[in-house]
C-alpha positions in Angstrom: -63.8 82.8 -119.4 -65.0 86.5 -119.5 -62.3 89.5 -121.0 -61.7 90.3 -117.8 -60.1 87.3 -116.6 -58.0 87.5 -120.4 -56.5 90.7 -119.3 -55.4 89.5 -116.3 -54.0 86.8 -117.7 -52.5 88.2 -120.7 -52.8 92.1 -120.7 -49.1 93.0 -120.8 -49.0 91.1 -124.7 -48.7 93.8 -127.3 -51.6 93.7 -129.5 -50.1 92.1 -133.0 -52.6 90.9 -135.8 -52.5 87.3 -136.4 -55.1 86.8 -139.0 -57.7 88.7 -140.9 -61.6 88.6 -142.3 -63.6 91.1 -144.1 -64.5 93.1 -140.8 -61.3 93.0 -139.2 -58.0 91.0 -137.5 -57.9 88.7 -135.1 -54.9 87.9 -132.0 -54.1 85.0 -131.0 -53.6 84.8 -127.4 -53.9 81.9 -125.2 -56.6 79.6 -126.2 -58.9 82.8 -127.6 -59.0 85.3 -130.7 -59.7 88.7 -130.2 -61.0 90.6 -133.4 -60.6 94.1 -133.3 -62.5 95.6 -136.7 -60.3 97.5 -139.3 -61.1 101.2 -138.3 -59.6 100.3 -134.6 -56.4 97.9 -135.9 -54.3 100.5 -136.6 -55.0 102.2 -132.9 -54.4 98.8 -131.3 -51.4 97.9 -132.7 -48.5 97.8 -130.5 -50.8 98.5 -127.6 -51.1 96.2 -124.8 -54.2 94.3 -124.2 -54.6 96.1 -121.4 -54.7 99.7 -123.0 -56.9 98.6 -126.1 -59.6 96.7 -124.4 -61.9 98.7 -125.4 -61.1 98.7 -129.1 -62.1 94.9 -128.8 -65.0 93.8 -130.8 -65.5 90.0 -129.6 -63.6 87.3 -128.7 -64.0 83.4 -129.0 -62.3 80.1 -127.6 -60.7 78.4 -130.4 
């Protein structure tokens, strides 16, 4: 799956950190994690996937 089928499927979620690491947090949504790094987190949150798509720094299946 590529990020643009995620934010069609769940781009009206508001962004909420799940977890953390060293360079940032991770979202939970659906079957990926999205890490957004630490300087963008606090721009991102409460944002919809949608409007912070391009704060994202990778995603992963899990």
């Amino acid at each position: 799956m590529d990020i643009n089928s995620i934010l069609l499927t769940h781009g009206n979620r508001t962004f909420k950190a799940d977890t953390e690491d060293e360079l940032g947090v991770f979202m939970h949504v659906g079957e990926y994690k999205i890490h957004v790094r630490k300087d963008d987190a606090s721009l991102a949150m409460g944002m919809l996937v949608n409007e912070f798509h391009p704060l994202i720094d990778s995603f992963k299946k899990i």
